[in-house]
N, C-alpha and C positions, 0 to 999 in steps of 0.2 A: 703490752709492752713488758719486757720481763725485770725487774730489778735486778740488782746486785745478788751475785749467791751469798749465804752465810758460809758455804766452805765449796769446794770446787778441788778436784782432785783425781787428777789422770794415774791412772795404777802401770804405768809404763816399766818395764822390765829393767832391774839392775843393771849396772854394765857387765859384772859376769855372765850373766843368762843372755847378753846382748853379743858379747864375745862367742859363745857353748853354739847359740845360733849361727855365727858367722862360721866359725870352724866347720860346724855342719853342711852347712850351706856349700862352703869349702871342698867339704871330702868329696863333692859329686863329682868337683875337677880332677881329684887325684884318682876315683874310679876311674873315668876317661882316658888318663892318663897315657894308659897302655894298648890305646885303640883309639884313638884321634892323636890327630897333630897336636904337637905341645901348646898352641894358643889357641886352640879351638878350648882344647881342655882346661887350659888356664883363663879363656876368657868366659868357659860356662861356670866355672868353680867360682871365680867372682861373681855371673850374676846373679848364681845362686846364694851367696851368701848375702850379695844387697837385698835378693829378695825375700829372706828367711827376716833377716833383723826389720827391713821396712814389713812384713807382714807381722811381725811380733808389736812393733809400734804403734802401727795403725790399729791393729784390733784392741789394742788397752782401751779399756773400758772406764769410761769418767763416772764418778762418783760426785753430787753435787747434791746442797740442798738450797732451794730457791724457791720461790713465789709460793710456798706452804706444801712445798711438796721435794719429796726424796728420791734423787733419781741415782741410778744403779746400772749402769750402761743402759739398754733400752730399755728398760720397766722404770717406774716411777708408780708413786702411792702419796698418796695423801696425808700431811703428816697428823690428821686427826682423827687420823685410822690404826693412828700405832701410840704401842705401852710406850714406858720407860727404857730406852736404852740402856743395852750395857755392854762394857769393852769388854773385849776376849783377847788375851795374850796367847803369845805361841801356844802353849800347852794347852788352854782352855778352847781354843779354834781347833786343835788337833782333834780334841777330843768330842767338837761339836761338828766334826766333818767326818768322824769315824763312829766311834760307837755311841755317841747323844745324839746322831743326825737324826732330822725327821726329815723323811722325806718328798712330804707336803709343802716344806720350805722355799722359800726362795732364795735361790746361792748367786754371788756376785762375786767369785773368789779368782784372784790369781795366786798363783804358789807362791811367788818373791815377795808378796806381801804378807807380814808373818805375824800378824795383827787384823782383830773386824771386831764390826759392833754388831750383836745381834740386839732385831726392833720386833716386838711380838706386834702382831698383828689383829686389831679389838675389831676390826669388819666381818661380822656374822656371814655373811656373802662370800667372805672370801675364803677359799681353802686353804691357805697357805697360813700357819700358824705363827712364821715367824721372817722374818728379811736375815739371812746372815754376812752382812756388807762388810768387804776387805775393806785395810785403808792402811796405808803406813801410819795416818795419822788419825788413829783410835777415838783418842780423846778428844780432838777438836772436831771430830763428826756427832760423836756423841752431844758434846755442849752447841754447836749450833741445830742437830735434832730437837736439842728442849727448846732453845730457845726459839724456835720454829712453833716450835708445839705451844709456848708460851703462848707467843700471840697468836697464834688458829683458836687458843682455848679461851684466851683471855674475855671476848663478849661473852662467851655459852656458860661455861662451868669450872670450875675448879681440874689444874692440872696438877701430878702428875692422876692419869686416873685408876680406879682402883681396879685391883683385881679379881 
């Protein structure tokens, strides 16, 4: 049975980028335009852009942390398998998705989201050095990460742990 998450959090697209979509989606009818009937064309130009916005919607990826563990659209990890959290504002994400990326990481990122916590990663097993997890809401992913990690650590050992 699953508990209550400590944060929950759909990365759903702004309305600008929801609009940019729609317009998009839009222009296939004004392609048309000039080579189908004017409601063929007008009626593919809207299904296209219902379909651009509901495919941007549906694929946002939930970010949640729940039952000791940090989920990140499909993946999830154990929160007793990760460091210390730490917030990355615009600048600090820019630069940990350009020239400080590693690789080996695990990315959770939408563009509209202009804010993530990165969670290093202390599982010897696991290749992946670090979680870099979008969130509009930085800070309260971060404070319920510890307090996750609080209690996972709380019987075993001493949190946060070293490095």
């Amino acid at each position: 049975m699953d508990s209550a998450p400590l944060f929950r959090e759909r990365l759903t697209p702004t309305p600008p980028v929801l609009l940019v979509g729609a317009l998009l989606g839009a222009a296939l009818g004004l392609v048309l335009w000039p080579f189908a009937p004017p409601w063929v064309a007008g009626g593919v130009g809207v299904v296209a852009a219902a379909a651009v916005v509901a495919a941007l919607v549906l694929t946002a990826p939930v970010v949640a942390v729940r039952d000791g563990r940090l989920h990140a659209g499909r993946a999830h990890v154990d929160v007793r398998f990760l460091g210390v959290p730490e917030v990355l504002d615009d600048t600090e994400l820019r630069r940990a998705l350009g020239p400080g990326a590693d690789a080996r990481a695990y990315v959770c990122h939408r563009p509209w989201a202009r804010a993530a916590v990165r969670v290093p990663l202390l599982d010897p097993a696991d290749p992946a050095p670090y979680w870099l997890v979008a969130s509009t809401r930085p800070g309260d992913l971060a404070r319920a990460l510890r307090a996750s990690a609080q209690a996972a650590h709380s019987e075993q050992t001493s949190w946060p742990p070293s490095s």
